[in-house]
One Martini backbone bead per residue (centre of mass of N, CA, C, O) as a GRO file, in nm:
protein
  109
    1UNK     BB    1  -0.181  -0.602  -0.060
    2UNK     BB    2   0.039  -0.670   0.169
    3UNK     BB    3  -0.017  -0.323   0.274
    4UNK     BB    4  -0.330  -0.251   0.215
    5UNK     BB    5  -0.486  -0.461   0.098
    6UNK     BB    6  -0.796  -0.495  -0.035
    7UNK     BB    7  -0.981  -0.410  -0.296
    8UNK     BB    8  -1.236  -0.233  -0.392
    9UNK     BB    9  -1.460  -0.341  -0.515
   10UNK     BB   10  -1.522  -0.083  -0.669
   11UNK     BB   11  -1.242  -0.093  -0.847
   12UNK     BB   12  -1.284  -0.400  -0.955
   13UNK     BB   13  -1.544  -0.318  -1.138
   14UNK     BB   14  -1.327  -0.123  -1.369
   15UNK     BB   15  -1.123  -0.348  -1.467
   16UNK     BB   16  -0.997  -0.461  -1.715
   17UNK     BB   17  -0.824  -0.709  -1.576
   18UNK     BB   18  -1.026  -0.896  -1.362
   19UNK     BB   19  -0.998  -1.192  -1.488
   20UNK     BB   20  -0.674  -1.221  -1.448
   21UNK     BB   21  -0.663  -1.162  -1.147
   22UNK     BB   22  -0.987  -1.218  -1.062
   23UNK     BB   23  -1.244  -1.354  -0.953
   24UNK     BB   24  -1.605  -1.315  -0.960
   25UNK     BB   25  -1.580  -1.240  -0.621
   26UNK     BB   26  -1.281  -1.082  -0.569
   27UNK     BB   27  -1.068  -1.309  -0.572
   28UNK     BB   28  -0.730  -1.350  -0.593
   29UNK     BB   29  -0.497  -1.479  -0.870
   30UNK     BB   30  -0.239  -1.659  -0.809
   31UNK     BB   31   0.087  -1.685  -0.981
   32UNK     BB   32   0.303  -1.923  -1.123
   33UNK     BB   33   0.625  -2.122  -1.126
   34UNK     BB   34   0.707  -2.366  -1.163
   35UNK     BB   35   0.981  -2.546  -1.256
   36UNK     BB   36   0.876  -2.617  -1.576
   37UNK     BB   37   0.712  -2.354  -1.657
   38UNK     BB   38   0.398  -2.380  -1.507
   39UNK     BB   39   0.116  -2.255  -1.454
   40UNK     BB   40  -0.011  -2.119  -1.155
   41UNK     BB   41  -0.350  -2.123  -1.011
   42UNK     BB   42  -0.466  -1.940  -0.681
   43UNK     BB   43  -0.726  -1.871  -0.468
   44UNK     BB   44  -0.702  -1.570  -0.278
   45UNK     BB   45  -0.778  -1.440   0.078
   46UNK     BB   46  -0.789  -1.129   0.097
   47UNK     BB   47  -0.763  -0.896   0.352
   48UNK     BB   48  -0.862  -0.587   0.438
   49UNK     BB   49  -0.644  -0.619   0.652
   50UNK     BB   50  -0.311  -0.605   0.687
   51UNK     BB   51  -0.047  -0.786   0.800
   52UNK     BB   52   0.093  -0.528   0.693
   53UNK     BB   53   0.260  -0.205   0.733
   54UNK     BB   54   0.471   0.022   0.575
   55UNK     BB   55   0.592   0.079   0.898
   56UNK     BB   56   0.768  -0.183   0.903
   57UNK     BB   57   0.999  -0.117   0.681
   58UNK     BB   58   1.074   0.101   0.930
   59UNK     BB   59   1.383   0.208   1.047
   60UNK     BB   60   1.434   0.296   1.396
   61UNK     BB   61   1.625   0.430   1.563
   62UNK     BB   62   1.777   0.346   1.874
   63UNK     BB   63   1.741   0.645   2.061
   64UNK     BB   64   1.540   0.862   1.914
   65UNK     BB   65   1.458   1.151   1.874
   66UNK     BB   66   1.148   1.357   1.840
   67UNK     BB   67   1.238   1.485   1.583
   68UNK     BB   68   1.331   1.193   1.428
   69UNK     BB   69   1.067   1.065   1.456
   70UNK     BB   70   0.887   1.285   1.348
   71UNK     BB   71   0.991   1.231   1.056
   72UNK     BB   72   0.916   0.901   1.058
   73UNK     BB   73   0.647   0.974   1.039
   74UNK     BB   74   0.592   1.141   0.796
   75UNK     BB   75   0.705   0.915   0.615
   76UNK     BB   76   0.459   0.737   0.665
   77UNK     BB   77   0.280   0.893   0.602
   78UNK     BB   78   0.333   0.961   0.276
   79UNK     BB   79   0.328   0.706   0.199
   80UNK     BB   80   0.018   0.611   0.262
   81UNK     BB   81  -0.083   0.835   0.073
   82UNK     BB   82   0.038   0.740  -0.195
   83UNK     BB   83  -0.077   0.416  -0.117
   84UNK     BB   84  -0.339   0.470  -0.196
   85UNK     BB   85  -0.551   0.268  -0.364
   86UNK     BB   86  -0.733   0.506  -0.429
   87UNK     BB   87  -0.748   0.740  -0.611
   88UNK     BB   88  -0.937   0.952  -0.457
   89UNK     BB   89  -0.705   0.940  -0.214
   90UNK     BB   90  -0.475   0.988  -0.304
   91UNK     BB   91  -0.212   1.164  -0.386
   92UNK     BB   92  -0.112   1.437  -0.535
   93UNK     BB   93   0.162   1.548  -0.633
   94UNK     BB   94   0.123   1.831  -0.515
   95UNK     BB   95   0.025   1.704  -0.225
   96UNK     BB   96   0.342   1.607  -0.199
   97UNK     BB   97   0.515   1.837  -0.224
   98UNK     BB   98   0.319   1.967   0.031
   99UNK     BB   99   0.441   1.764   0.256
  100UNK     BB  100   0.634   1.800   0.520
  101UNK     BB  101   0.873   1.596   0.424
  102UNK     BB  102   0.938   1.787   0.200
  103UNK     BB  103   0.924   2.074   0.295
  104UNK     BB  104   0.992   2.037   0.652
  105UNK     BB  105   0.765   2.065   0.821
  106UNK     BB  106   0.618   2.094   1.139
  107UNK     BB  107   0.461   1.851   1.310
  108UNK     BB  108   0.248   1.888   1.577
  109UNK     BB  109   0.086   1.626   1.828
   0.00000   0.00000   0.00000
């Protein structure tokens, strides 16, 4: 959630193990353990919006022509469908395999 955001009410209301992970507002349980080893859980308020993204971990060496920038973003753009939280807007593995970083098609923008 920390790159993608929070889930949307709506796939954590169909969540198996809802009540382990999310307090019944949908705000998520974080777990830890203290020095101890005694469970701590403190509830935390995750942003819609992410406070990094995926984009952000990925470095671009500096100087890079316009080939390999178009390489760096496509490369982002298949993590961003890959790592969709919504399984219904996910790539599926066929749709990964034709995705242009995988192919090498050029996406010109």
């Amino acid at each position: 959630m920390e790159f993608r955001g929070k889930f949307p009410n709506k796939m954590l209301k169909k969540a198996t193990f809802l009540s382990k992970h999310f307090e019944s507002d949908f705000r998520f349980k974080d777990r830890e353990l203290d020095s101890k080893g005694q469970e701590r859980v403190r509830v935390v308020n995750i942003p819609s919006i992410p406070p990094r993204d995926v984009g952000s971990m990925i470095d671009v060496p500096a100087g890079s022509d316009s080939s390999t920038l178009s390489l760096y973003g496509q490369f982002k753009d298949l993590l961003d469908k890959m790592l969709a939280l919504d399984p219904t807007k996910r790539l599926s593995l066929d749709e990964a395999l034709e995705h242009p970083f995988v192919t090498g098609k050029i996406i010109k923008k």
